[in-house]
C-alpha positions as CSV (number, residue, x, y, z in Angstrom):
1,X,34.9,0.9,-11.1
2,X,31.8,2.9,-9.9
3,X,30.5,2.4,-13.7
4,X,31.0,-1.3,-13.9
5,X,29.1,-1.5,-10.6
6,X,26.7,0.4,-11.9
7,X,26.6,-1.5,-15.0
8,X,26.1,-4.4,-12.2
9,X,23.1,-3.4,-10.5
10,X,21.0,-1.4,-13.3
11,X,21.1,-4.8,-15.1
12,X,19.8,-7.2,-13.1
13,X,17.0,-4.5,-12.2
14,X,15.6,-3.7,-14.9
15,X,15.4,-7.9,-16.1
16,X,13.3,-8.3,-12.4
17,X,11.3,-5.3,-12.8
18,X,10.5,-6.5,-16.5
19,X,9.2,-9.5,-15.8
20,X,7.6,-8.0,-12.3
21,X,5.3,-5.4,-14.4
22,X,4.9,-7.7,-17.0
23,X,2.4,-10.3,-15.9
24,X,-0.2,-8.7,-14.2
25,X,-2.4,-10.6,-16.6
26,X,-1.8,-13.9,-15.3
27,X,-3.9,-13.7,-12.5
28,X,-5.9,-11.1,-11.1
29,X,-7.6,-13.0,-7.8
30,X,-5.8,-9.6,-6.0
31,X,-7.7,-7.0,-7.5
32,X,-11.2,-5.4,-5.3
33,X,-14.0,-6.7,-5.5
34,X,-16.1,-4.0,-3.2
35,X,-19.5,-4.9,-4.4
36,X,-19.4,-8.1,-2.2
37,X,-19.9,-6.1,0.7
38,X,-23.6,-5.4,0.0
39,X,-25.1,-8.4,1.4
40,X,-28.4,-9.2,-0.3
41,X,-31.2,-11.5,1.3
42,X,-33.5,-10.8,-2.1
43,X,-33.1,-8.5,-4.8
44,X,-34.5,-5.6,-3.2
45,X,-33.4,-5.7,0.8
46,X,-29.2,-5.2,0.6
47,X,-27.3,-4.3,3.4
48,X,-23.9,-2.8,3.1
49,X,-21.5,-4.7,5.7
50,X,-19.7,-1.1,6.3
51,X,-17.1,-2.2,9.5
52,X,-15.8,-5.5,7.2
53,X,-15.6,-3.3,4.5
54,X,-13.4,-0.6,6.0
55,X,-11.5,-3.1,7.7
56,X,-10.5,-4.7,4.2
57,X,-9.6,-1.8,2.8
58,X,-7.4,-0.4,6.1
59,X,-5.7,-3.2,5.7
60,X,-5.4,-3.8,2.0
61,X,-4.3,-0.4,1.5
62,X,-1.5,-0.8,3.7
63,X,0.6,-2.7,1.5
64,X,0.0,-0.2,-1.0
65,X,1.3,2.4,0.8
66,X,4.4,4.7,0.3
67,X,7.4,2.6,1.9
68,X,10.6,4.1,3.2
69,X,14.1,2.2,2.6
70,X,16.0,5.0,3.1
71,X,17.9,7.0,5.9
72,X,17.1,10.2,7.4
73,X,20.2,11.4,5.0
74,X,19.6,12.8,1.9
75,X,21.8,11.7,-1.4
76,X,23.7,15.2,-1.5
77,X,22.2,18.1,-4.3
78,X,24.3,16.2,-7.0
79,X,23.1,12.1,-5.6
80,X,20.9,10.0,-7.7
81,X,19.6,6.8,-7.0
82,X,17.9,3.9,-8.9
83,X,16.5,1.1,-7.3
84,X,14.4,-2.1,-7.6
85,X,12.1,-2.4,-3.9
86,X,9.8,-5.2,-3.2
87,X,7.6,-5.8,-0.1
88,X,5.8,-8.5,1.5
89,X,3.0,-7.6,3.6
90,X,0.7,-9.8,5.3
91,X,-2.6,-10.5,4.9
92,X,-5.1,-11.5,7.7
93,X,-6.2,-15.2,7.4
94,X,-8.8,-15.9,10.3
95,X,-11.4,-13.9,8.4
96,X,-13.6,-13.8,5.4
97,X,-13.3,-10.2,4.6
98,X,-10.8,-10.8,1.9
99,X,-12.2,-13.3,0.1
100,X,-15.3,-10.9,-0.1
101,X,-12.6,-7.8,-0.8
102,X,-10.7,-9.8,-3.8
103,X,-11.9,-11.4,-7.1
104,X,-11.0,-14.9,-6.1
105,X,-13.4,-16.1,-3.4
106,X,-11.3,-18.8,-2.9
107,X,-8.0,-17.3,-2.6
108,X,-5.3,-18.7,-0.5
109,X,-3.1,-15.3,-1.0
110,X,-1.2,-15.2,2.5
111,X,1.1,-11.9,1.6
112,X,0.9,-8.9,-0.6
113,X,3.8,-8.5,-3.1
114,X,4.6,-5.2,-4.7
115,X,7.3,-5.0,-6.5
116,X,8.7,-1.0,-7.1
117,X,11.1,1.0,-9.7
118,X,12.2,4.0,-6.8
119,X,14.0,7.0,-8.3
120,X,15.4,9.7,-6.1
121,X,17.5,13.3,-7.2
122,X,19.7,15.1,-4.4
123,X,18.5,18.8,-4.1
124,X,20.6,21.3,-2.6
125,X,19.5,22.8,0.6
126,X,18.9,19.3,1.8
127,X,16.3,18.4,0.0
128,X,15.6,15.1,-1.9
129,X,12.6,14.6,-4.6
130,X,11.8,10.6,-5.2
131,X,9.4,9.1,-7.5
132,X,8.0,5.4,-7.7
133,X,6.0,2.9,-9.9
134,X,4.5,0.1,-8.1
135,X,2.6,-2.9,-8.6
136,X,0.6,-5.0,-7.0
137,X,1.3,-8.6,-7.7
138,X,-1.5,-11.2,-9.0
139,X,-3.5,-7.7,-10.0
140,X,-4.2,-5.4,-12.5
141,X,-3.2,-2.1,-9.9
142,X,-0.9,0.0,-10.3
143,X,0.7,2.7,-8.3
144,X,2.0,5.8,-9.1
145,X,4.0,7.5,-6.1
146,X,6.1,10.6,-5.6
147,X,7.8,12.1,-2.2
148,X,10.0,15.0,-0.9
149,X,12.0,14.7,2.1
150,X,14.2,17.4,3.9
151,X,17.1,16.6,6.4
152,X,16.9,18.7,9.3
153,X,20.6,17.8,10.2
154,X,22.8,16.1,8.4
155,X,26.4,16.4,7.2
156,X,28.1,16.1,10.6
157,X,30.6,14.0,9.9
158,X,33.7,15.4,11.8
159,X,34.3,16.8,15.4
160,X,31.7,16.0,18.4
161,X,29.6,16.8,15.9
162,X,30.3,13.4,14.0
163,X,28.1,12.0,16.8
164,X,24.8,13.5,16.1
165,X,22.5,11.4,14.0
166,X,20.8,12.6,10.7
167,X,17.1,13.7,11.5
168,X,14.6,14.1,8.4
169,X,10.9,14.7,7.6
170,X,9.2,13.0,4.7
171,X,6.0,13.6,2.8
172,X,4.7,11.1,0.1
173,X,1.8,10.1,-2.1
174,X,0.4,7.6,-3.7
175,X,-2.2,7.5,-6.4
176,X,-4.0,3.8,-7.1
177,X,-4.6,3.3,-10.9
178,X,-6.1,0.0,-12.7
179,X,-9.4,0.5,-9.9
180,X,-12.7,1.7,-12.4
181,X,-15.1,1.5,-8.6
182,X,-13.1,3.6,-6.7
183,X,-10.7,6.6,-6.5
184,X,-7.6,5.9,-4.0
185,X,-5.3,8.2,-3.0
186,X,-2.8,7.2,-0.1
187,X,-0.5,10.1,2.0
188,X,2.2,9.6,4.3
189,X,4.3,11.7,6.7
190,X,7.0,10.3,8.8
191,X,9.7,11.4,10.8
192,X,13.5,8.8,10.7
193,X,16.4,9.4,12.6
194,X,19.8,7.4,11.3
195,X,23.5,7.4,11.9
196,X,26.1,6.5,9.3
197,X,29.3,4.0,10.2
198,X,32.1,3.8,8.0
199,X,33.8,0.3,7.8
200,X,37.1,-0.2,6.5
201,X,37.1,3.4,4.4
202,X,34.6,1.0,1.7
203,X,31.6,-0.1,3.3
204,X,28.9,2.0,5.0
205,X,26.1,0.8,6.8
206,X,23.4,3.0,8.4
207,X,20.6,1.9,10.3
208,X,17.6,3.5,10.8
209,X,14.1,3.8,12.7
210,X,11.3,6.2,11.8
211,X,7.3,6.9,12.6
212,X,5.1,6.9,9.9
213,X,1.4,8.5,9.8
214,X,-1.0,7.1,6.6
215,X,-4.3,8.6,5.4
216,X,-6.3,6.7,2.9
217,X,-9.1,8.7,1.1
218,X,-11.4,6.3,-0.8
219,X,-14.2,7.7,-2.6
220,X,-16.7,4.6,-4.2
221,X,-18.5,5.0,-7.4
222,X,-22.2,5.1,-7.0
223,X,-22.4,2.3,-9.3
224,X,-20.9,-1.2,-9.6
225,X,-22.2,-4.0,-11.9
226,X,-22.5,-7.4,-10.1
227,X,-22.0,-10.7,-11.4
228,X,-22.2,-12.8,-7.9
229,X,-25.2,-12.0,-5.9
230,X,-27.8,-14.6,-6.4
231,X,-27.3,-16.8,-3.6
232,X,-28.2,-20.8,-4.3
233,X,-31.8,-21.4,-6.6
234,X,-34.9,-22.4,-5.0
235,X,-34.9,-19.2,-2.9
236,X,-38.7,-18.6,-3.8
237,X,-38.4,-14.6,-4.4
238,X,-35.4,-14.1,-6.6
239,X,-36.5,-17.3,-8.8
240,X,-39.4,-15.4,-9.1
241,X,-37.9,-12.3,-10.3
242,X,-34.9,-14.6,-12.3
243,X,-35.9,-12.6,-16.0
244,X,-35.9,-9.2,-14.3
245,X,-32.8,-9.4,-12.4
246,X,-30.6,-11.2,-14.6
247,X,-31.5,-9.6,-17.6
248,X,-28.0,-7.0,-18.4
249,X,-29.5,-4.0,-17.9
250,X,-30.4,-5.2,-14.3
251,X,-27.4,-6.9,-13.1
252,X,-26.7,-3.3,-11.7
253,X,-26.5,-2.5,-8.0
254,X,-26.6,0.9,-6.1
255,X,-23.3,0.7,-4.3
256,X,-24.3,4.6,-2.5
257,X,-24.4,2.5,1.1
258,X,-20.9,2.0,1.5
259,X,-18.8,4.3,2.4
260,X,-16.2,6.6,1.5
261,X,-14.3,6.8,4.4
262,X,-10.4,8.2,5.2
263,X,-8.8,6.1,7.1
264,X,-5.8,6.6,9.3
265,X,-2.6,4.0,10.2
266,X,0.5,4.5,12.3
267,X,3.4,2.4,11.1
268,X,6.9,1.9,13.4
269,X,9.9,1.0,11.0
270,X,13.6,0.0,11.5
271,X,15.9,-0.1,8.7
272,X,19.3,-0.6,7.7
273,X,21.1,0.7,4.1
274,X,24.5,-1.4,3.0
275,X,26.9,0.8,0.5
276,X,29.8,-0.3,-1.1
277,X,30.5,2.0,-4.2
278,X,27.5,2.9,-5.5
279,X,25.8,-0.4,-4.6
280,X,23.3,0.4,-2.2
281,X,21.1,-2.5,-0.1
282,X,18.1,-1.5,2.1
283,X,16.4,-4.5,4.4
284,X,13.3,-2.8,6.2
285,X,10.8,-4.0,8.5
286,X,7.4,-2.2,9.3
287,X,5.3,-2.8,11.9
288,X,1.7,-1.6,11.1
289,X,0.2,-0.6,14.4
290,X,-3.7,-1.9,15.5
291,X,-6.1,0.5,15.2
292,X,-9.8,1.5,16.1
293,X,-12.6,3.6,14.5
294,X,-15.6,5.0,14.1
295,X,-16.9,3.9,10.8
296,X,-18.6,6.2,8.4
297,X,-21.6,4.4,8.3
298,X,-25.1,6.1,7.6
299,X,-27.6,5.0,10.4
300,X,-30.4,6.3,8.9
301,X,-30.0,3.6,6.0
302,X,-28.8,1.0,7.5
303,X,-30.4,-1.7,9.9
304,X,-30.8,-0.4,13.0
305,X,-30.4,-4.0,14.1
306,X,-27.0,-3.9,12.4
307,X,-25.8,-0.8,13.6
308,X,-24.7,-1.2,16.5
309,X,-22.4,-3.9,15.5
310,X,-21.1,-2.0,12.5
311,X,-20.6,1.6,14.0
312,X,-16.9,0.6,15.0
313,X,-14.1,-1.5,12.9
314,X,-10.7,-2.5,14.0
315,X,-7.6,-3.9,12.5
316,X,-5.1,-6.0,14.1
317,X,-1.2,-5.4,13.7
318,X,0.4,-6.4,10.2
319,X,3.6,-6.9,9.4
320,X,5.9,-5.8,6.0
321,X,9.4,-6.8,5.1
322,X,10.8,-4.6,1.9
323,X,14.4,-5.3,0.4
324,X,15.9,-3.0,-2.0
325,X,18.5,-3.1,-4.4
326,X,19.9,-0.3,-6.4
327,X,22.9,2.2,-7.3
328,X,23.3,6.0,-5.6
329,X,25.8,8.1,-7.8
């Protein structure tokens, strides 16, 4: 029985997650486009729009982030599991910043999908290794992820200790690939607390709620080649200067204004796993909190009449549903 439901869920998986990391080909209008965010009035007076930027990328990098769909428990030092996660996250749509962030000017893109291949191996001690591929939909990114969690206290199933919930303490990475103008790396800690209910001596269903803490370290190359700054013809300087700046060698701009900044997001989550057998399904919900910041702008190179208005940047709450199916043997 616990094969043939195996059989049942591995199957199905792998078809989706074939066709998922198949296609990234199609379409790319989801991939960065950070050189937009030099604005350019003539070919040699840019300014870098610093507090857009960082907000884009705050909020961009959010749905890239490690996700959790999983209890405080751990899968026991003999547990595997294989599963196949998606999540939706949304995407801001009363500003411009993401059609400057993104290839496609004119996308319409109201979500972020990323579908994931999630393994995880029991340790003993209570310890639990996982691994993950991800990928961005309508993109060329991937994401390469790997975590360790420990349960603090788990196993009470009998007595008044049957009562106490299962605490644990996660730590995760992930490392963006398929991005030639930057280097991305994304950590998260969090913290989940869960309690297991047996139904019937066949089903099991455990909700769960956690707080998660997410640093994103961008570092920008110095150098990006653009293709879209020349604003309409007629502007009497840059038709002036059309040979020199067009020519391939020129169609190069110093990207050293923006920044490379690490930015931090809290994220609330409430969960609940569904286990019969070894088929396991997670429906999570995250909450990504607003937050405020200094940005890392350089005053000294920027325009002091801008600076003032781009020393800070702030992003607004965003919301991510993840499902998850997959088999725990």
């Amino acid at each position: 029985m616990r094969r043939s439901a195996a059989r049942f869920v591995l199957a199905p998986a792998i078809l989706v997650a074939s066709l998922g990391f198949a296609t990234p080909a199609l379409a790319n209008n989801m991939d960065l486009s950070l050189a937009r965010f030099i604005d350019c009035n003539s070919p040699t007076s840019c300014v870098p729009q610093i507090s857009a930027y960082e907000q884009f990328l705050a909020e961009y990098m959010f749905g890239l982030a490690p996700k959790i769909l999983a209890p405080a428990e751990t899968l026991g030092y003999s547990g595997f599991y294989l599963g196949l996660e998606g999540s939706l996250t949304t995407v801001p749509g009363d500003t411009d910043r993401w059609f400057k962030g993104t290839v496609d000017e004119n996308a319409s893109d109201k979500v972020m999908f990323v579908p994931t291949l999630h393994m995880r191996k029991g340790l003993p001690w209570s310890f639990e290794l996982g691994g993950t591929i991800n990928y961005l939909a309508r993109s060329e990114l991937v994401a390469l992820g790997g975590d360790v969690k420990w349960s603090l206290f788990e196993g009470y199933r009998n007595g008044w200790r049957g009562f106490l919930p299962d605490v644990a303490a996660r730590g995760s990475v992930v490392r963006v690939l398929g991005e030639s103008d930057a280097d991305i790396t994304i950590i998260g800690v969090d913290g989940s607390i869960s309690k297991n209910f047996g139904i019937g001596g066949m089903v099991v269903l455990v909700p769960y709620v956690g707080l998660q803490y997410l640093w994103t370290m961008v570092r920008v190359e110095p150098l990006i080649y653009r293709d879209d700054t020349r604003p309409e013809r007629g502007h009497p300087e840059w038709d002036s200067l059309d040979d020199q700046f067009h020519a391939p060698e020129g169609n190069k701009w110093d990207t050293t204004g923006l920044s490379g900044p690490n930015l931090t997001r809290m994220k609330l989550f409430f969960g609940l796993k569904f286990q019969y057998e070894v088929l396991v399904l997670t429906a999570e919900l995250g909450w990504g909190m607003s937050s405020e910041w200094n940005t890392s702008l350089d005053e000294a190179a920027s325009d002091p009449r801008a600076y003032e208005a781009q020393k800070k940047a702030k992003v607004g709450d965003q919301i991510q549903v993840a499902l998850a199916v997959g088999t725990d043997f």
